[in-house]
C-alpha positions as CSV (number, residue, x, y, z in Angstrom):
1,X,63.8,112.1,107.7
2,X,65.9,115.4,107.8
3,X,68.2,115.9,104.6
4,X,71.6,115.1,105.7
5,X,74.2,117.5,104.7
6,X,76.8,117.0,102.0
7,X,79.6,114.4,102.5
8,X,82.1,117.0,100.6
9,X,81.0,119.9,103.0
10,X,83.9,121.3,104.8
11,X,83.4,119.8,108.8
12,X,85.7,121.0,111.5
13,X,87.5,118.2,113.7
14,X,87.6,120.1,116.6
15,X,84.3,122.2,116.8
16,X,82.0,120.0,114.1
17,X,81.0,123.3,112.3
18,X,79.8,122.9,108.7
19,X,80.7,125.8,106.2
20,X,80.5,125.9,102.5
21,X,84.3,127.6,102.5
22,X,87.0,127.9,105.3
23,X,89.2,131.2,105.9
24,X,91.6,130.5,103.9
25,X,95.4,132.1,104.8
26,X,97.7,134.0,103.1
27,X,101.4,132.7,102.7
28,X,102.8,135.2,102.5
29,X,101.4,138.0,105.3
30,X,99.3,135.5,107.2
31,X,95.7,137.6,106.2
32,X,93.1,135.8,106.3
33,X,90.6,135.9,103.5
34,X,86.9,134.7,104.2
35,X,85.3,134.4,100.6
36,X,88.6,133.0,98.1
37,X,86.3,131.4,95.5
38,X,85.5,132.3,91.7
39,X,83.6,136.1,91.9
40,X,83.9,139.6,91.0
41,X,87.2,139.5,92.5
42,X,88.9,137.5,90.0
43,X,88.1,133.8,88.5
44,X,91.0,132.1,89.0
45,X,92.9,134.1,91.3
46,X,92.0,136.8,93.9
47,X,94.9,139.5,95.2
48,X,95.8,139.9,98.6
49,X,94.4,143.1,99.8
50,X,97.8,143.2,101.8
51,X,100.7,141.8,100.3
52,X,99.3,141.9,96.7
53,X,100.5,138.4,96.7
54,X,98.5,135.8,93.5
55,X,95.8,133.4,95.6
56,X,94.3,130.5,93.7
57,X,90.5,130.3,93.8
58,X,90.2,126.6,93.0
59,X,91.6,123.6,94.2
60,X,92.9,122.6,91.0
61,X,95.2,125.9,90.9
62,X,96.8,125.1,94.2
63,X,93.7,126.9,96.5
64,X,93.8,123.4,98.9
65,X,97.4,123.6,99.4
66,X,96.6,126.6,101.4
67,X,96.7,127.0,105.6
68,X,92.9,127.1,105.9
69,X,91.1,127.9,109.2
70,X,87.7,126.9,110.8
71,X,85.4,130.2,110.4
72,X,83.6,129.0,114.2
73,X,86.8,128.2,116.3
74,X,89.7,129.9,114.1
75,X,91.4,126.2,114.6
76,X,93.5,125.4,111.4
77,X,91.8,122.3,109.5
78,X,94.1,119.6,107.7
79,X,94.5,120.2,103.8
80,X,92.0,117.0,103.2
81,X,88.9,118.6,104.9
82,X,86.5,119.4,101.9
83,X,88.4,117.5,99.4
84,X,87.0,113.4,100.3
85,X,83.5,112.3,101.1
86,X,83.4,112.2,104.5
87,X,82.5,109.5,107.0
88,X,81.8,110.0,110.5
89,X,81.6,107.3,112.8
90,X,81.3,107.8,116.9
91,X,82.6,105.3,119.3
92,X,80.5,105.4,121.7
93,X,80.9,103.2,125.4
94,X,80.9,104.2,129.2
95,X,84.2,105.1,131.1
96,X,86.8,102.7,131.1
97,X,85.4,99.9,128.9
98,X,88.5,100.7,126.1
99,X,87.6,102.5,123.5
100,X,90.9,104.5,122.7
101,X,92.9,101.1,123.3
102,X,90.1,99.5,120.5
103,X,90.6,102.7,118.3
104,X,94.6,102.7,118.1
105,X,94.3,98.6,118.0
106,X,92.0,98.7,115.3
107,X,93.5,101.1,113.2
108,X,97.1,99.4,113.5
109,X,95.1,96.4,112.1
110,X,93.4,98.2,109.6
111,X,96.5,99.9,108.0
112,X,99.2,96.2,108.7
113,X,96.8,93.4,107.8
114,X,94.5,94.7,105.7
115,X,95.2,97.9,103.3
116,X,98.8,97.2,102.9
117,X,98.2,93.7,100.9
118,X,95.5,95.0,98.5
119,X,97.5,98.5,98.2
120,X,94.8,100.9,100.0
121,X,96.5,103.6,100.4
122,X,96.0,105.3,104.1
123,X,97.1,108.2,105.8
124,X,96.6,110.7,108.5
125,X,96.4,114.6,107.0
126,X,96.9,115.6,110.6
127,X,100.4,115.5,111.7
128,X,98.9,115.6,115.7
129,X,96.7,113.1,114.8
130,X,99.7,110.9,113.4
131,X,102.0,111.9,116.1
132,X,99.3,110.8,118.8
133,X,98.6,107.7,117.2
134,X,102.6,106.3,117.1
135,X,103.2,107.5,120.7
136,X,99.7,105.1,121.7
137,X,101.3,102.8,119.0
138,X,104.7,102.9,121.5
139,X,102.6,102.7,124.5
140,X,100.8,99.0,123.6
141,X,103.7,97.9,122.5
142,X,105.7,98.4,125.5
143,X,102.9,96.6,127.6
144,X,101.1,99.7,128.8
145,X,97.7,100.3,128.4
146,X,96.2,103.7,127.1
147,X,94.9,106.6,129.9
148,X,91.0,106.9,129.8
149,X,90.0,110.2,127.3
150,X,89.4,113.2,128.9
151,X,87.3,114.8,126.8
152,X,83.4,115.3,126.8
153,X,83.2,116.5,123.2
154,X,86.4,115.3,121.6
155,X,87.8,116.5,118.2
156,X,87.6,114.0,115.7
157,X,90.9,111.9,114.6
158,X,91.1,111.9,111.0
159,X,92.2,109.3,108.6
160,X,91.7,109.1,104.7
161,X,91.4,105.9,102.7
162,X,91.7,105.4,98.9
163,X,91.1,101.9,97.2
164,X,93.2,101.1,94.5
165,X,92.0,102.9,90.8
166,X,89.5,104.9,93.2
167,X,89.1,108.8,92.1
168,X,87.7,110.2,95.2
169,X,88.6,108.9,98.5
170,X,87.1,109.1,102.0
171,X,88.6,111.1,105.0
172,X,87.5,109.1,108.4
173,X,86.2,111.3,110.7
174,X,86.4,109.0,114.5
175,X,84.7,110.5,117.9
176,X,86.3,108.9,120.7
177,X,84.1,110.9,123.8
178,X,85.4,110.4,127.2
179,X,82.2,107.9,129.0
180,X,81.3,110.8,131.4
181,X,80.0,112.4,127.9
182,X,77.1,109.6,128.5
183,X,76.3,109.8,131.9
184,X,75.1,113.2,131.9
185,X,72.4,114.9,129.4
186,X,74.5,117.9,129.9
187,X,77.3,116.0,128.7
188,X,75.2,113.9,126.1
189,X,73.9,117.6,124.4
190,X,77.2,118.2,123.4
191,X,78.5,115.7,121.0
192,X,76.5,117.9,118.4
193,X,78.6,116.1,115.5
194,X,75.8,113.3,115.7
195,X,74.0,115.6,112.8
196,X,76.7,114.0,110.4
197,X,77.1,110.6,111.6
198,X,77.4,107.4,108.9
199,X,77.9,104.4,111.8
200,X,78.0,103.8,115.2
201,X,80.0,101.6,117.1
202,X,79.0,100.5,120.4
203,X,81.2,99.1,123.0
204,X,80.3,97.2,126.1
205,X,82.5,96.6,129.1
206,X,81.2,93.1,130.2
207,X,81.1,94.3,133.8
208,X,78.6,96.7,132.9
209,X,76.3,94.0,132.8
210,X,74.1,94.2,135.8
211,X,73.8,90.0,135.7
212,X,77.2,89.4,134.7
213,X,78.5,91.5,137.0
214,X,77.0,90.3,140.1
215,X,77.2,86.5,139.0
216,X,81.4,87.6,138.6
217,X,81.4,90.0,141.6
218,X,84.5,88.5,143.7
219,X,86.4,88.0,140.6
220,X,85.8,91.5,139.4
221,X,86.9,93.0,142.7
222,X,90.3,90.6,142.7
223,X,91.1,92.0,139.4
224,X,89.6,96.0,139.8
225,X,92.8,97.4,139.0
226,X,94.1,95.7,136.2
227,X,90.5,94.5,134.8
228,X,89.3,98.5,135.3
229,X,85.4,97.4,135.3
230,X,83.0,100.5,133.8
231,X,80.4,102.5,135.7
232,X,78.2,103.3,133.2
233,X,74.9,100.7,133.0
234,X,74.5,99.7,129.4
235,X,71.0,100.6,128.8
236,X,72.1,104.1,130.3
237,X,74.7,104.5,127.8
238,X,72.5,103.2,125.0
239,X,69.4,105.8,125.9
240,X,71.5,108.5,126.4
241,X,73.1,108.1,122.6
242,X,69.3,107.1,121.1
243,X,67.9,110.4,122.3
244,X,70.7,112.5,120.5
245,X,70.3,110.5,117.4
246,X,67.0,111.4,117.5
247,X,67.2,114.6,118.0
248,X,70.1,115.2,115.0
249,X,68.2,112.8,112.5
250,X,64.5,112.7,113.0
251,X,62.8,109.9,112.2
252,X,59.2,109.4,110.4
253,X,57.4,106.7,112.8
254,X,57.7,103.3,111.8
255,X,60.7,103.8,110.3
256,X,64.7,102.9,111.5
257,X,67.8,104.5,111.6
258,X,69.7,103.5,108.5
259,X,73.0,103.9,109.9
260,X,74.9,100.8,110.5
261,X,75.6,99.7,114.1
262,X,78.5,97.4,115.6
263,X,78.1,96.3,118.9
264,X,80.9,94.9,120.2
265,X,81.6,93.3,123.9
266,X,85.2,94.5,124.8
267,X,87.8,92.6,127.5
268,X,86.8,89.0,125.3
269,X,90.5,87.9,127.1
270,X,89.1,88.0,131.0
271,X,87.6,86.9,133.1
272,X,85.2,83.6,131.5
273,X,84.5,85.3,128.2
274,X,86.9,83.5,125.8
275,X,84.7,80.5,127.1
276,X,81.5,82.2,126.3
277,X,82.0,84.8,123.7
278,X,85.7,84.6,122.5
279,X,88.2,82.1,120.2
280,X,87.7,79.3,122.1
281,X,83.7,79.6,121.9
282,X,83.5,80.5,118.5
283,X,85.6,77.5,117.2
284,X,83.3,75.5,119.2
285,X,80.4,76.6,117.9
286,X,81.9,76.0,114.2
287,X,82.5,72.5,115.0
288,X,79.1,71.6,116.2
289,X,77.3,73.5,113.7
290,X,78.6,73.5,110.2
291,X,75.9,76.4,108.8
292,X,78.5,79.0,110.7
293,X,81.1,79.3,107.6
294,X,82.8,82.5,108.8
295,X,84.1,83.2,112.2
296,X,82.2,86.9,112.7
297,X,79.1,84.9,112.1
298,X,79.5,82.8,115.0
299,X,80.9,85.6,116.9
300,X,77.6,87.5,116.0
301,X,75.4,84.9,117.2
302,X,77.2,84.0,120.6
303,X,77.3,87.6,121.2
304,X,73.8,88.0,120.9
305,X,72.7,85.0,123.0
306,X,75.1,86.4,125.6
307,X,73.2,89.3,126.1
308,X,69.7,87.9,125.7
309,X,70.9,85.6,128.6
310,X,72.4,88.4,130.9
311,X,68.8,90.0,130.8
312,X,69.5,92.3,128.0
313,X,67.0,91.1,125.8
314,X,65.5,94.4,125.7
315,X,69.0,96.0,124.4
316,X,69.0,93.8,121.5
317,X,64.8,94.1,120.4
318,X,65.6,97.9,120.7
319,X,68.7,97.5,118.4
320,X,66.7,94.8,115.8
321,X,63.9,97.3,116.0
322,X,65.8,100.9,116.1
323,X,68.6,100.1,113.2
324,X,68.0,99.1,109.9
325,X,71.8,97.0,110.2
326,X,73.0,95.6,113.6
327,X,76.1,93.0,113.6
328,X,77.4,91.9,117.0
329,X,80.8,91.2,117.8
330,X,83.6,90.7,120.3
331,X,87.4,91.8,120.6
332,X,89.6,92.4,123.1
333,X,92.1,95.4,122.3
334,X,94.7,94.6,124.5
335,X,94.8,90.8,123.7
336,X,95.4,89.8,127.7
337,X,94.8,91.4,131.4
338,X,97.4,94.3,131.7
339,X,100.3,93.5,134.1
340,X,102.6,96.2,135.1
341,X,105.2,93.7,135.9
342,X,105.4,92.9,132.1
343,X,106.3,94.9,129.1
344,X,105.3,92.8,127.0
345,X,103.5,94.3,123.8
346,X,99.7,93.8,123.3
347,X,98.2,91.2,120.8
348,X,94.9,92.6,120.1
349,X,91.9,90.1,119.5
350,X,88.8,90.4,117.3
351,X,89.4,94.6,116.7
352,X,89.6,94.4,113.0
353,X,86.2,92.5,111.8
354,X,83.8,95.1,113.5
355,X,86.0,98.1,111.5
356,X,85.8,95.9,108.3
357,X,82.1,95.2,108.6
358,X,81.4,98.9,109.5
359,X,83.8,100.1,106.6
360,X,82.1,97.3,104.0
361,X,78.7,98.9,104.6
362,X,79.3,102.5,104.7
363,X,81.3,101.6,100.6
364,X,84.9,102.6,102.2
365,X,86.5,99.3,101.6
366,X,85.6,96.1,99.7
367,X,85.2,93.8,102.8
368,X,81.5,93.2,102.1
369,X,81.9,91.8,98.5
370,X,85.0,89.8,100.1
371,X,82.6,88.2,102.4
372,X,80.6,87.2,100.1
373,X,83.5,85.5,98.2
374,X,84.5,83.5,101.4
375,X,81.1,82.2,101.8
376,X,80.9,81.0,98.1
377,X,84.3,79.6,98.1
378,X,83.1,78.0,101.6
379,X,79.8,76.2,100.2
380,X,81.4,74.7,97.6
381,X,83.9,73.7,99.5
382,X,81.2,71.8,101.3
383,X,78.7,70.6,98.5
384,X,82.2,68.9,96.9
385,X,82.2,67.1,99.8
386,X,79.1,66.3,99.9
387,X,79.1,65.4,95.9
388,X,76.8,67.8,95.0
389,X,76.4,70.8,92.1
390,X,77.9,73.9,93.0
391,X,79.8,75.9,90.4
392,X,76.3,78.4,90.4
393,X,75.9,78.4,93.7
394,X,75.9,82.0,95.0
395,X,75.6,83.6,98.6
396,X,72.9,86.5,99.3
């Protein structure tokens, strides 16, 4: 397998260049200095060559607190790049099926639900990249949802994450590619930041679904403008992202890609899919078989049966076959079928789990030794019941 490259390496957003030191720029009479590290120049400090002014060296002396610059695109780069261990993790779906929805959904979960009661503490080191986020934030809220991206090879939206007592923490480093980016090798070449990349996450408009899709065909067209059904075929989409994951990691044969994979079904709320794959089937499924102790493990399993039964059996061998870690799932960013009558604001469905699970993997939050908690406090919930002996009993 190719040697990654360091997770402290300094990554552009915009341009996904790797450098071992930005241009840094000076406060005073905006020159830009190419090389401000420890050297013959001076250990701690180096002197403007035209202001004279004092320049730390080190990030301890102040040197990250400086306006530093991208030496490829000459974009300025957010203070945090180079200080956390980064984590890169591409969204990845054809046009339309609602990944920026999912993205600003998820991460309003993320930061309300979740890091807030166990003190994570998150932020945005981008102003645009805050900015941007409130004004979608506005936009769901009002009962509107998001405009499809527009761009092929986006720049990364940026978000840092420190657990409580944690030393280092982790900037986020989110693709959101418009679907056209998958349609088209040209297009497909381009997202060259797949050399970096922790975990995928894989969304998949329902009406993609060549079975699904023609079993639901009159419904679909009823609702085309407020259900917005994607053009992109799923297995198109799929190949299209395997071949440049191939070609950025390289793999011995035999082996899989360790990076984790969620693959999520999006628009759970139309349609019959809360029957099949949502709430409503999931609770079912929990009631008639008591081994399914967590709701994402019922989701996972209805999921996958849903796509071995809409003919995309192959989808799922490939995934069991080309990924070392696979979970399924199924949200619904939006919470209900858009209605420009109503501006009502969005309830998202199901966005956070997939994040969590992703997030649990990769080591960014606890969520995986939480799940194992649940499960424990779950079966011996159940062998008390059933009278049995469970203070050792113990999930793996």
């Amino acid at each position: 397998v190719r040697c990654r490259p360091p997770h402290r390496a300094h990554r552009c957003p915009t341009c996904y260049a790797q450098m071992r030191i930005p241009i840094h720029v000076c406060p005073s009479c905006a020159t830009e200095h190419s090389r401000l590290w420890p050297s013959v120049y001076g250990v701690f400090h180096h002197r403007c060559a035209k202001c004279n002014s004092r320049l730390p060296t080190l990030g301890l002396l102040g040197r990250d607190e400086i306006v530093k610059k991208c030496i490829a695109c000459s974009r300025p780069m957010n203070k945090r790049v180079g200080q956390l261990v980064n984590v890169h993790i591409p969204i990845i779906g054809g046009p339309s099926c609602g990944k920026s929805n999912f993205i600003v959904m998820a991460t309003s979960e993320l930061i309300e639900s979740y890091a807030k009661p166990r003190k994570y503490e998150i932020e945005f080191p981008d102003e645009r990249d805050e900015a941007r986020y409130a004004a979608n934030l506005r936009e769901l809220g009002l009962g509107r949802p998001l405009a499809k991206t527009p761009d092929i090879a986006p720049e990364a939206y940026n978000l840092t994450i420190r657990r409580p007592g944690e030393r280092l923490g982790r900037i986020l480093y989110v693709y959101d590619a418009a679907g056209e980016a998958y349609i088209d090798k040209d297009n497909t070449v381009l997202q060259t930041y797949y050399d970096y990349v922790d975990g995928i996450v894989f969304i998949i408009d329902p009406t993609s679904i060549d079975v699904y899709r023609r079993k639901h065909a009159d419904w679909i067209s009823a609702l085309h403008s407020a259900l917005r059904p994607s053009t992109l075929d799923v297995m198109d989409a799929y190949g299209r992202m395997i071949e440049v994951l191939e070609q950025s990691v390289g793999l011995r044969r035999g082996s899989r890609f360790s990076h984790p994979i969620a693959v999520i079904i999006s628009k759970a709320d139309a349609l019959d899919l809360d029957d099949l794959i949502g709430d409503s089937a999931v609770k079912r499924l929990m009631q008639a078989d008591l081994s399914f102790v967590l709701e994402e493990d019922a989701s996972d399993f209805l999921v996958e049966q849903f796509l071995v039964q809409h003919e995309l059996g192959n989808l799922v061998r490939s995934l069991r076959n080309q990924f070392e870690q696979v979970r399924f799932f199924s949200s619904s960013a939006l919470g209900r079928m858009p209605d420009k009558s109503s501006s009502v604001a969005f309830a998202p469905r199901g966005v956070l789990p997939p994040i969590l699970w992703m997030l649990g993997v990769l080591g960014v939050a606890a969520s995986r030794q939480e799940r194992l908690k649940k499960v424990d406090a779950q079966h011996r919930s159940i062998g008390r019941r059933r009278g049995g002996f469970v203070n050792s009993l113990r999930y793996y």
